[in-house]
C-alpha positions in Angstrom: 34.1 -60.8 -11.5 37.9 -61.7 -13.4 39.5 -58.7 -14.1 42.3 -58.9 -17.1 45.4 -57.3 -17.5 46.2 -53.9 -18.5 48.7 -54.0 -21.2 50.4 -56.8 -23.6 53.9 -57.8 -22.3 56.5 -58.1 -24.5 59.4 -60.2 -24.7 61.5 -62.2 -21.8 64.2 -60.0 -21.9 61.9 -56.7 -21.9 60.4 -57.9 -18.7 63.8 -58.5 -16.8 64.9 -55.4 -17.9 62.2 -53.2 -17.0 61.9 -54.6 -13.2 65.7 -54.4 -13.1 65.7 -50.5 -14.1 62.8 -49.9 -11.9 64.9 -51.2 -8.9 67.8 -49.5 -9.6 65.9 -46.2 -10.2 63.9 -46.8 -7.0 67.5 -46.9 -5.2 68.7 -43.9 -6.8 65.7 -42.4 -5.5 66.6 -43.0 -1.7 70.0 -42.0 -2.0 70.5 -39.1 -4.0 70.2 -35.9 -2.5 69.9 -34.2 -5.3 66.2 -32.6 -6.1 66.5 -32.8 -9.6 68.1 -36.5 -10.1 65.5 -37.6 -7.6 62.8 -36.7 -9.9 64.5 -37.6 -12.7 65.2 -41.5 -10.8 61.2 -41.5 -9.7 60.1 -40.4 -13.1 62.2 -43.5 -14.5 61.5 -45.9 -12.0 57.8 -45.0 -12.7 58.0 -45.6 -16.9 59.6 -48.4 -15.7 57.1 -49.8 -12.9 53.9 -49.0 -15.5 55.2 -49.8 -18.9 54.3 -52.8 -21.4 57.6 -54.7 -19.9 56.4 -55.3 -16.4 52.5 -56.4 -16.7 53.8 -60.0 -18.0 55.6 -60.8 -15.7 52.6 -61.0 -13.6 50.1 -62.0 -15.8 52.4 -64.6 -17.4 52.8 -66.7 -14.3 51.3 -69.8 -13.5 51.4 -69.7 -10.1 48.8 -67.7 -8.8 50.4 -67.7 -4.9 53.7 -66.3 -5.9 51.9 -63.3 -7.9 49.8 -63.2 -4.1 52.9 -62.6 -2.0 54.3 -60.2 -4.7 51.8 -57.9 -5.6 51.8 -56.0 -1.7 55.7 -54.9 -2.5 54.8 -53.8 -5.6 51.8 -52.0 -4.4 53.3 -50.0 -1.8 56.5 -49.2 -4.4 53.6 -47.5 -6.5 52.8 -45.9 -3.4 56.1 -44.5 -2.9 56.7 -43.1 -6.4 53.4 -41.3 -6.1 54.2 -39.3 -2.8 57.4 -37.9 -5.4 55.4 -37.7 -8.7 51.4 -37.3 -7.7 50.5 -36.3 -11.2 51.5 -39.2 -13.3 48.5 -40.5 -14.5 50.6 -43.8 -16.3 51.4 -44.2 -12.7 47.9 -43.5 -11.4 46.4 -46.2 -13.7 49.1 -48.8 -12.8 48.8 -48.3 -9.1 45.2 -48.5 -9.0 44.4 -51.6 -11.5 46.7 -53.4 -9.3 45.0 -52.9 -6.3 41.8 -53.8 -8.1 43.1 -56.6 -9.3 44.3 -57.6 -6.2 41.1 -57.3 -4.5 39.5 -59.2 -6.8 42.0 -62.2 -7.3 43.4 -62.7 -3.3 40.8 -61.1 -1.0 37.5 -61.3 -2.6 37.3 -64.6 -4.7 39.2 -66.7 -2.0 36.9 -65.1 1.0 34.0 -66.4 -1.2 35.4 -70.0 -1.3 36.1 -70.1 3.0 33.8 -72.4 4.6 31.0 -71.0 6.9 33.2 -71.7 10.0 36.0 -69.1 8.6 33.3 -66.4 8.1 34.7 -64.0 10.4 37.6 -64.2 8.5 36.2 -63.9 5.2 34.3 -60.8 6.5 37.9 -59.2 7.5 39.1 -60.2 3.7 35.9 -58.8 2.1 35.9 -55.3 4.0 39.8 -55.2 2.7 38.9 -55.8 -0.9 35.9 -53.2 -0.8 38.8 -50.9 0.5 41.5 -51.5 -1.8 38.5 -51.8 -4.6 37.8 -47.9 -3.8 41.7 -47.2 -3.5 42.1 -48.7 -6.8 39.1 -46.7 -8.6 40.1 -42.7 -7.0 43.6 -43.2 -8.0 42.1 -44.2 -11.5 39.8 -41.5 -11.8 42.6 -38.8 -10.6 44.7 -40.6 -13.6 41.4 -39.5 -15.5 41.1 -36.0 -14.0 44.5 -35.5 -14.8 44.4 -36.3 -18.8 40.7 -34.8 -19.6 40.7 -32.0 -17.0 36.3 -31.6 -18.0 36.2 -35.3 -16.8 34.6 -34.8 -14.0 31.9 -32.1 -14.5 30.8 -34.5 -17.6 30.7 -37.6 -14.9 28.6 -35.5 -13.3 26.1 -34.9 -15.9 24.2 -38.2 -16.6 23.3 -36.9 -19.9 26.6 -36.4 -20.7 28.2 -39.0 -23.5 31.9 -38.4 -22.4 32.8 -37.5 -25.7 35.9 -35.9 -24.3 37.4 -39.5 -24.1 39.6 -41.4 -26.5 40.6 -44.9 -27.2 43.8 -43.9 -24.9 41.3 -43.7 -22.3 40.2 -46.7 -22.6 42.2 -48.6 -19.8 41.3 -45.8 -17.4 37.5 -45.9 -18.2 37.3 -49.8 -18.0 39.1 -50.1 -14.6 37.6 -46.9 -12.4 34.3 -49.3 -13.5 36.1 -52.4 -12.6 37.1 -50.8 -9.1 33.3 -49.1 -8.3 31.3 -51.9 -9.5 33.6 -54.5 -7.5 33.7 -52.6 -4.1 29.4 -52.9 -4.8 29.5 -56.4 -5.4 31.5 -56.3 -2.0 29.0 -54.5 0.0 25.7 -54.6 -1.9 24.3 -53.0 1.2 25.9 -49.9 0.7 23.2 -47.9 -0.9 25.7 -44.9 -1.4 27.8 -47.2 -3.5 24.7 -48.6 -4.9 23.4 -45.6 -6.3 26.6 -44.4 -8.0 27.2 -47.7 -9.8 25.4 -46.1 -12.7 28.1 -43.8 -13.0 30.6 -46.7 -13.4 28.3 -47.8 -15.9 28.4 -44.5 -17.9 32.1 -45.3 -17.9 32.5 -48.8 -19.0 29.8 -48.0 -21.9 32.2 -45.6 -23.2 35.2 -47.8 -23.1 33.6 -50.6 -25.1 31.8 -47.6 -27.8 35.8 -46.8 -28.4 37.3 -50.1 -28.0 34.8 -53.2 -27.6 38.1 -55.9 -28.4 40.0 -54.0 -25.5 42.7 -56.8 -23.5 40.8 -59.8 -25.6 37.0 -59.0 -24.2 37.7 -57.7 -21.2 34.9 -55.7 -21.5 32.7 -58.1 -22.7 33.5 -60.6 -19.9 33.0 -57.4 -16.7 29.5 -56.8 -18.7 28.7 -60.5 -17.7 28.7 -60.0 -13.9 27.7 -56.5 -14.2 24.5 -57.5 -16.1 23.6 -60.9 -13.9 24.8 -59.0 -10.6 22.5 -55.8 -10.5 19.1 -55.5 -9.7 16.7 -55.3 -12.2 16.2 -52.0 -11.4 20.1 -50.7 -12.2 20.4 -51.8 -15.5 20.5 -56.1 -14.4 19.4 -58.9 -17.0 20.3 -62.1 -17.2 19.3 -61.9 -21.1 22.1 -59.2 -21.5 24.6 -61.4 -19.0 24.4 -64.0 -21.5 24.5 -61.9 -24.6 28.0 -60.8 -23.2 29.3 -64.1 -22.0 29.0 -65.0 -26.1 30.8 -61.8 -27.1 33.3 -62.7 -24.6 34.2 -66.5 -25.7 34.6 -65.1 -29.2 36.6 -62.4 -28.1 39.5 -65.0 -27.1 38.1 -67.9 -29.3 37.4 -69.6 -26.0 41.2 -69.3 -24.8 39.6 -67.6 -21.6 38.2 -69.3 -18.8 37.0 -66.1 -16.7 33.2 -65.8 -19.4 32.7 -69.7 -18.4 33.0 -69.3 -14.6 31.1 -65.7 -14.5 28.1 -66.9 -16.4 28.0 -69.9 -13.9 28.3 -67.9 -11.0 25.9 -65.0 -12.3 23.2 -67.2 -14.7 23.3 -70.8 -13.6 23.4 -70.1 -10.3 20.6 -67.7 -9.9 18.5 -69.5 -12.3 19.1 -72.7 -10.4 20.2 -74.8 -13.9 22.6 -77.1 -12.5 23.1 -78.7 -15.9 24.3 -75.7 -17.7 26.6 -74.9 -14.4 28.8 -78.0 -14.8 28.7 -77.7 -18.7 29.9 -74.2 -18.1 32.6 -75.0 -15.8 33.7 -78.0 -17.4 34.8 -75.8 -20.4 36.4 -73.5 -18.4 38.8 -76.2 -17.2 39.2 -77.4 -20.6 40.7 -74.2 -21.2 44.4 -74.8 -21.5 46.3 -71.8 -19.3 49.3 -72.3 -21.4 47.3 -71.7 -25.0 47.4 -68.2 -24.7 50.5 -66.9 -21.9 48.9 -63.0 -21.7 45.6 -64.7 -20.1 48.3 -67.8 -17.9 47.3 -66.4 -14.5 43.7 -65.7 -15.3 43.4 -69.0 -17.0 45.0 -70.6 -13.5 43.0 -68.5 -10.9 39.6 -69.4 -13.0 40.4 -73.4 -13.2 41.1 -73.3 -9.6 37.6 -71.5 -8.9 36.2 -73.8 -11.2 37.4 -77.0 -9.2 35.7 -75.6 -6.1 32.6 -74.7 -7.4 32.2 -78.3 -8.9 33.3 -79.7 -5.6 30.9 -77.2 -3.9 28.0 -77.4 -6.2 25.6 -78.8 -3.2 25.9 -75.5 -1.5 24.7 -73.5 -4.3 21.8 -75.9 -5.6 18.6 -77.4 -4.2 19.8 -81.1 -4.9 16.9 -84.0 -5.1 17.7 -87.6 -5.1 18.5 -88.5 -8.7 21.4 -85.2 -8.5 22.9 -86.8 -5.4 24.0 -89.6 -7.3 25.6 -87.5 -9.9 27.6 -86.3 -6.9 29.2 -89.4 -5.9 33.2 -88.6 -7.8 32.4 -85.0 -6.8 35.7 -85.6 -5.4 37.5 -85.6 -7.9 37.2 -82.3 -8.8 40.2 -81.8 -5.7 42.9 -83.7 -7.4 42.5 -81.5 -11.0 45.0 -78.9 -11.8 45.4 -76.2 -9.6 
């Protein structure tokens, strides 16, 4: 699962000055002793920190390591502005995509490509990712609880269409899901996760009735490793993964990589059709990262997964004799873009 980001950036200069503000407002909030300029420095740092000006800064890059190291600092800044203002819910939904989409992008995809002789470490990196996944989605849903006060009780009905919710809603709704459905794919095992996930479904189908184009298809592209991921019994088919993937790709025109790599992963895999596997992922590294900068990093992380998979294919497929011999420039795939 590729989660997107939460808000267009805007121009070069928008970007340098938001992070600059936020840093000066964050010192202005250690030093002053003043009650009412603290707030007022928190409450500034905090526009700044989950504004428009920030997110492309991040999701501009093309190098997905320096984003990596970054992200933690950033994190724990939230963190910080929240003990001072706990009831911004901008803040809220900024804090807790980013550590969802940290989860996802460092801990969980990259303890999925470790070899079986780093498993105790990928273990370590998973149970982190569950953690931060679950982090991510409460400070979401108090974001949630905070704008709709009835949220909650209507969660809590499973009859209830959460009408109460608005197209303003919509980034909340789609990453609470993004954060309960990814700490499940985590820990499938954990039936008490397991038998909420529904829930997070009730949410993301609410988001895509009130914005189905939300962040170029992010939607679409979740609904493919939601659909291929759960049992068959909690909403799962692979006829519905692949009727997503297709809403995806023409949600971006194809200028994503993240529907190519999913329906791989989720379809191809599963369904043990090798052929379709490296068809898929060889159009996700045809995807150019540069074509569209808001999806750069995206673009980057997926072409890098891509390479792997293709150079890992054998560990996911029941090879016979005439697919070895397709395997013999497998190595290739290493010397592609990263």
């Amino acid at each position: 699962m590729q989660y997107k980001k939460t808000m267009h950036a805007h121009d070069q200069n928008g970007k340098r000055n938001g992070v600059r503000l936020a840093f000066v407002c964050v010192a202005l909030v250690f030093v002053t002793s003043s009650c009412s300029i603290n707030r007022f420095a928190v409450r500034a740092a905090a526009n700044a920190l989950s504004g428009d000006g920030t997110s492309g800064a991040f999701m501009g890059d093309n190098d997905p390591d320096l984003v990596g190291d970054a992200l933690p600092f950033v994190l724990k800044l939230y963190d910080v502005l929240l003990e001072q203002d706990p009831a911004n819910a901008g803040l809220l939904l900024a804090a807790g995509s980013g550590y969802i989409s940290y989860a996802n992008a460092f801990l969980q995809t990259p303890a999925e490509m470790l070899g079986y002789e780093y498993f105790e470490r990928a273990e370590y990196m998973r149970a982190r990712a569950k953690n931060l996944y679950l982090r991510g989605r409460d400070m979401v849903l108090s974001g949630l609880d905070i704008r709709r006060p009835a949220f909650r009780d209507a969660l809590a009905d499973p009859s209830s269409p959460l009408e109460m919710m608005r197209t303003t809603d919509v980034p909340y709704l789609y990453w609470a899901a993004a954060g309960w459905v990814g700490a499940y794919s985590v820990d499938p095992f954990d039936l008490e996760i397991g038998f909420t996930v529904p829930e997070a479904g009730r949410l993301m189908a609410r988001a895509y009735e009130l914005d189905p184009d939300f962040n170029d298809g992010a939607i679409s592209e979740f609904y493919i490793s939601y659909y291929a991921g759960l049992p068959d019994g909690l909403g799962g088919s692979r006829v519905k993964a692949r009727a997503a993937f297709e809403r995806a790709v023409a949600a971006t025109g194809g200028e994503s990589a993240g529907p190519y790599v999913a329906l791989a992963v989720g379809v191809s895999v599963p369904e043990q059709n090798i052929d379709e596997f490296r068809d898929l992922l060889a159009s996700a590294l045809a995807v150019d990262p540069d074509a569209n900068p808001n999806l750069r990093l995206l673009n980057t992380l997926n072409r890098r997964r891509a390479q792997w998979l293709l150079a890992h294919e054998d560990d996911f497929f029941l090879l016979f004799d005439d697919d070895w011999e397709d395997l013999d420039d497998s190595d290739d795939w290493d010397d592609r873009d990263r």
